[in-house]
N, C-alpha and C positions, 0 to 999 in steps of 0.2 A: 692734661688737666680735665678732670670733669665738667662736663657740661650740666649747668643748673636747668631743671623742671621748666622755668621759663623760657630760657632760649630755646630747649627743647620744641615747647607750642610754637614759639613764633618762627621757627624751621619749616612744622610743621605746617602750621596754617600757611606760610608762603608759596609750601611745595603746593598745598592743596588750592589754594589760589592760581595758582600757574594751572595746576592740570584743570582747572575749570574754566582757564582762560581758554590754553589750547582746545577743548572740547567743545565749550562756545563756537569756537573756530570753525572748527573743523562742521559743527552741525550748522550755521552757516553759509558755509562752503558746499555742506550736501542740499539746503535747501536753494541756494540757490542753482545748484547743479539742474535738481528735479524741476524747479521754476523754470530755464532753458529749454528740459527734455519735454515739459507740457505742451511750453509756448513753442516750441519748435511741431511737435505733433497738433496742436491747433492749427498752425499754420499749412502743415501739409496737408492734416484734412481737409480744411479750404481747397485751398489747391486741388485735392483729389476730385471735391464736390463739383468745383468749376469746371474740370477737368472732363468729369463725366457728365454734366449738363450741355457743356460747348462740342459732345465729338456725337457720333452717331450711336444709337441704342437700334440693337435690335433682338426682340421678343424672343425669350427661351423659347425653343421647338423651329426657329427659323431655320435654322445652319440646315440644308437640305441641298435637292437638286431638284434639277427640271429636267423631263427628257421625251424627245416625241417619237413616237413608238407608231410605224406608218405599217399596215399590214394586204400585200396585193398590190402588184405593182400598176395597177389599171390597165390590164390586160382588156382583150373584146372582150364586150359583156359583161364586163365586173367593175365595180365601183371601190377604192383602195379603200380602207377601214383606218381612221387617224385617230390618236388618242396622247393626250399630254401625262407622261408617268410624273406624276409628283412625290416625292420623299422626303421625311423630316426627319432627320438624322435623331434629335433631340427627342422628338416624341415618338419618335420607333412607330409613325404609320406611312404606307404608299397608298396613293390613291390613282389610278388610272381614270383620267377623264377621257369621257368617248368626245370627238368632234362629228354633232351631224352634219353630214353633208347642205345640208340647208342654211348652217350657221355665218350669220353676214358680218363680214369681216372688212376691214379697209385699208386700203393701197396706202403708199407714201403720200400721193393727194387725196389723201382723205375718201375718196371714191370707195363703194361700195364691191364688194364681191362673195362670189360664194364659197363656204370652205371646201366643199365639193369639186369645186374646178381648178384652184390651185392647187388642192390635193393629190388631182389628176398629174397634173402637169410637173407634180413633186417639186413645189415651191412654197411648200404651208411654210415654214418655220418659221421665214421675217414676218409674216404676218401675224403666227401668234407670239411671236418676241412683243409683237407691237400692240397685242389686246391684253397682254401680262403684266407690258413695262418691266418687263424682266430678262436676261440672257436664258434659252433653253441649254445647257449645257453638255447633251448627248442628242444623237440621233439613228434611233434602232430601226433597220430593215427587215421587216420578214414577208416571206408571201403566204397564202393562206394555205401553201404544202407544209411549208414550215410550221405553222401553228397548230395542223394536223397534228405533224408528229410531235413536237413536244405536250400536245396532250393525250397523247398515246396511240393514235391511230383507229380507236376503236370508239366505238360508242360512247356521246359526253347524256350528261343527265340535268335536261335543261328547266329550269322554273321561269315559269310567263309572271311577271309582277303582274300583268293582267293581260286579256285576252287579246290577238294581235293575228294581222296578215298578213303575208308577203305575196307579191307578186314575184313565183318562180318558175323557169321553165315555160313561160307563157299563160302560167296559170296560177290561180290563185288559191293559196293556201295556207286556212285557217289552224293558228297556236294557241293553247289552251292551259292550264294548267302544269303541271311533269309531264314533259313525254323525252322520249328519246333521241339523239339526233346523231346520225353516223357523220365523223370528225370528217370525212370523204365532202361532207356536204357545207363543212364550212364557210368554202369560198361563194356557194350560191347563197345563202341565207343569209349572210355578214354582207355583205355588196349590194343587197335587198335592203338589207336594215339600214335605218337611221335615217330614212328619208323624209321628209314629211311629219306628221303634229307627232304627237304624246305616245302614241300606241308605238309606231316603228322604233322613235328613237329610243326609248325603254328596250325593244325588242333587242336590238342593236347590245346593250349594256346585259339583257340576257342570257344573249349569245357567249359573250364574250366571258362572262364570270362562269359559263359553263366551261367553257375551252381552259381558263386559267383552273378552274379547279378540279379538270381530268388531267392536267399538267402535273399540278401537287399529286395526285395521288401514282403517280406514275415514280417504279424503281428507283433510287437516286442513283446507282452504278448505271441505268440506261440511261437516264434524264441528261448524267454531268456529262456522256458520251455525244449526245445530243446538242447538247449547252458546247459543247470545245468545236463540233464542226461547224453550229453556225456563227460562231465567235470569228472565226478565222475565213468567213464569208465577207464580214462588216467592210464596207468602204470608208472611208475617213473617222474609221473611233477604231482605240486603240481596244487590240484582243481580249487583255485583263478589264477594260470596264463593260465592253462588250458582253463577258462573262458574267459580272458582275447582276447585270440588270437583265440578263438572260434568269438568273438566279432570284433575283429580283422577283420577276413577271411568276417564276413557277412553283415561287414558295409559297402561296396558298394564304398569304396575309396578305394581297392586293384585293382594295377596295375598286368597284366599276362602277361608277356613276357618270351622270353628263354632264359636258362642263356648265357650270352657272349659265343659263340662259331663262330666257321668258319666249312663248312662242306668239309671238303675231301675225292676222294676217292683213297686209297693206297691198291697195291695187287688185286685190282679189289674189296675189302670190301668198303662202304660207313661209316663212323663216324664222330661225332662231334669234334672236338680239341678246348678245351676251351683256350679264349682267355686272357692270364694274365693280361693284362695292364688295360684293360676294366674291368676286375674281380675287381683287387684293387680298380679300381676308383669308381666303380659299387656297389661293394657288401663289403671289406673287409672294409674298410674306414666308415662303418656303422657298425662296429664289435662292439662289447661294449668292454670299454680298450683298442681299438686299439694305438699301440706304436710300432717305428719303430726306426730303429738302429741311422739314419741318419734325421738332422732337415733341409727342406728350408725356408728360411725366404724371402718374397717377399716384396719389397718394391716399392712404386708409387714418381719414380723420375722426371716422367715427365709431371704431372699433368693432364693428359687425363682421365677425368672419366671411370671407368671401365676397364681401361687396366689391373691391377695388378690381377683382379677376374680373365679373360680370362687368365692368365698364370697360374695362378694356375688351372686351370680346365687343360689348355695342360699338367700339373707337375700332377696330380692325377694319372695316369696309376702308377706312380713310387713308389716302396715300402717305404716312406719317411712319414715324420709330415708336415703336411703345416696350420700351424697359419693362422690366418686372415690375412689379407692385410692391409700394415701400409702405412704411408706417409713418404718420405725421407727425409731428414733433407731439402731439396728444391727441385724444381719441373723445377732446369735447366741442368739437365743432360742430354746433348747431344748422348750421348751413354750408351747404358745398361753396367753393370757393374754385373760381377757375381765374386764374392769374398768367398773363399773357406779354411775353417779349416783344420788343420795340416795334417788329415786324409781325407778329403772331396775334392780332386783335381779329380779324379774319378767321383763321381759324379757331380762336376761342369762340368765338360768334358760334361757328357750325358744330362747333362740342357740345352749346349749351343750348342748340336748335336739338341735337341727338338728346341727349340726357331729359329736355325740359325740366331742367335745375340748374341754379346757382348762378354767382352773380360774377359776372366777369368786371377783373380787376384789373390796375399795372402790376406786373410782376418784377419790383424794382430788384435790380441788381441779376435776374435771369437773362440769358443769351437770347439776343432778336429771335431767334426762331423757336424758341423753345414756350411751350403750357403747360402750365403745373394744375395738375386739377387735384383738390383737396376736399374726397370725400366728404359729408355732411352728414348729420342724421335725419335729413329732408330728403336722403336718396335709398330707397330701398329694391331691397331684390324685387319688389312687384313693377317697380317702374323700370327696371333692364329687363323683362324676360321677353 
């Protein structure tokens, strides 16, 4: 029997009611699906945020090593040449810090000594573990025959940062500008150096970037010839890292300067007084593991390229974690804001002694040790340089 026009539509609109039930449904079903997938991703970000606020930050360019690089083993008449090799894996520099022998350093009790005489005695390295606050993670030997030859035996090409003396051979003899100095004479001139104010220990860091950069320019089939027999000399470091910073020293991208210090003189004696803030920022901060009790968190609230990096470069002297530099939830904060965990009111104090800005607040809901410093447009690059 034929079906009438009418029953036809009301077939029709019921089917099409049904399918708009189910469709209803089902988009329902997907919003609340995405509702879950949001609410569950808020919740891990959380998580993540806390996550990364409560554990340790340490500053892109950290991941490095430390490693103290002792040259002459204080033979008669020679003074050993000590120097901390520092590397930053991340920022692809080394920097060889010279230790002068003048540099005053301190015992377990706290007691004064000189770096010069435990040097001697080849006992530097607790001591500088303990002006670093950091593990030195290698310990390279060489004598000053050694150093000869890996900078090729022959005449190095020395520049005086300024004009300088040494008392050698019983005599006294004035450096000047370029001159030449036969790699034979290392051992006397380096064991002279470093003693004493500005002029020697400059002298010393003279010396010494001469010797590394007649190294660099030296064969690499003789150099790696060189680099394998004193690798396999080494006492307590293993052959491959021995290599390693043998490779290190002679590839001609080590920096020589002296370690952070100030020179005074007390009592009528001259010494070095290593400088802490400069230390951390310099040399500890490239520790491998480095971790610190207290986190700051620097934030860019006022949208000026580059500001958030130049505060954390003024924030590096301090014993602290400093994470990269993020962006503030906006970039119209009038005033810096330095916000500080249950335990961290102390150290926001000494951020906002550094900066001279911003007004220290609670930081509700950040971890006891942790500071959030949040950019202003009251902080400018003239006030960090």
């Amino acid at each position: 029997m034929a079906r009438s026009p009418k029953t036809e539509g009301y077939r029709a609109r019921r089917l099409a009611a049904r399918r708009s039930r189910r469709w209803g449904a089902f988009q329902n079903l997907a919003l609340y699906a995405l509702a879950a997938v949001v609410a569950f991703g808020a919740v891990l970000g959380a998580v993540h945020l806390a996550h990364s606020l409560r554990h340790h930050h340490v500053l892109p360019g950290s991941a490095g090593y430390l490693a103290l690089v002792t040259i002459g083993g204080g033979g008669p008449g020679t003074q050993p040449t000590a120097a901390l090799l520092v590397h930053s894996e991340n920022l692809a520099t080394t920097t060889l810090y010279t230790i002068p022998p003048d540099l005053l350093l301190t015992n377990a009790a706290g007691e004064y000594v000189m770096a010069g005489d435990v040097a001697t005695e080849g006992q530097l390295k607790p001591y500088l573990e303990r002006l670093v606050h950091a593990p030195i993670s290698y310990k390279l030997d060489l004598s000053y025959a050694d150093l000869g030859r890996l900078s090729g035996g022959s005449d190095l090409l020395v520049t005086a940062a300024a004009p300088f003396s040494l008392q050698t051979g019983g005599a006294i003899r004035l450096f000047n500008g370029r001159f030449s100095l036969p790699a034979s004479q290392l051992a006397t001139v380096l064991s002279a150096a470093g003693k004493g104010q500005t002029d020697q220990a400059t002298a010393q860091d003279d010396f010494l970037t001469a010797a590394l950069a007649g190294a660099a320019a030296v064969p690499a089939t003789r150099q790696t010839a060189e680099i394998k027999v004193l690798a396999a000399q080494q006492k307590g470091l293993a052959v491959v890292d021995a290599r390693d910073l043998l490779a290190t020293l002679t590839s001609g991208r080590v920096t020589v300067v002296r370690l952070p210090s100030v020179g005074q003189v007390a009592e009528g004696q001259f010494a070095w007084r290593p400088d802490p803030g400069a230390i951390t920022a310099q040399i500890t901060r490239n520790a491998r593991y480095f971790h610190a009790p207290f986190t700051i968190v620097v934030e860019n609230g006022s949208g000026v390229l580059g500001v958030g990096r130049l505060v954390v470069n003024s924030l590096a002297g301090l014993n602290v974690n400093l994470p990269a530099v993020r962006n503030a939830a906006s970039f119209n904060y009038a005033d810096t804001q330095i916000l500080a965990g249950a335990r961290a009111f102390g150290l926001a104090n000494e951020v906002r002694g550094i900066l001279g800005h911003g007004v220290v607040l609670t930081g509700s809901g950040l971890p006891d040790t942790t500071v959030v410093v949040i950019v202003g447009k009251d902080l400018n690059a003239r006030d960090l340089q």
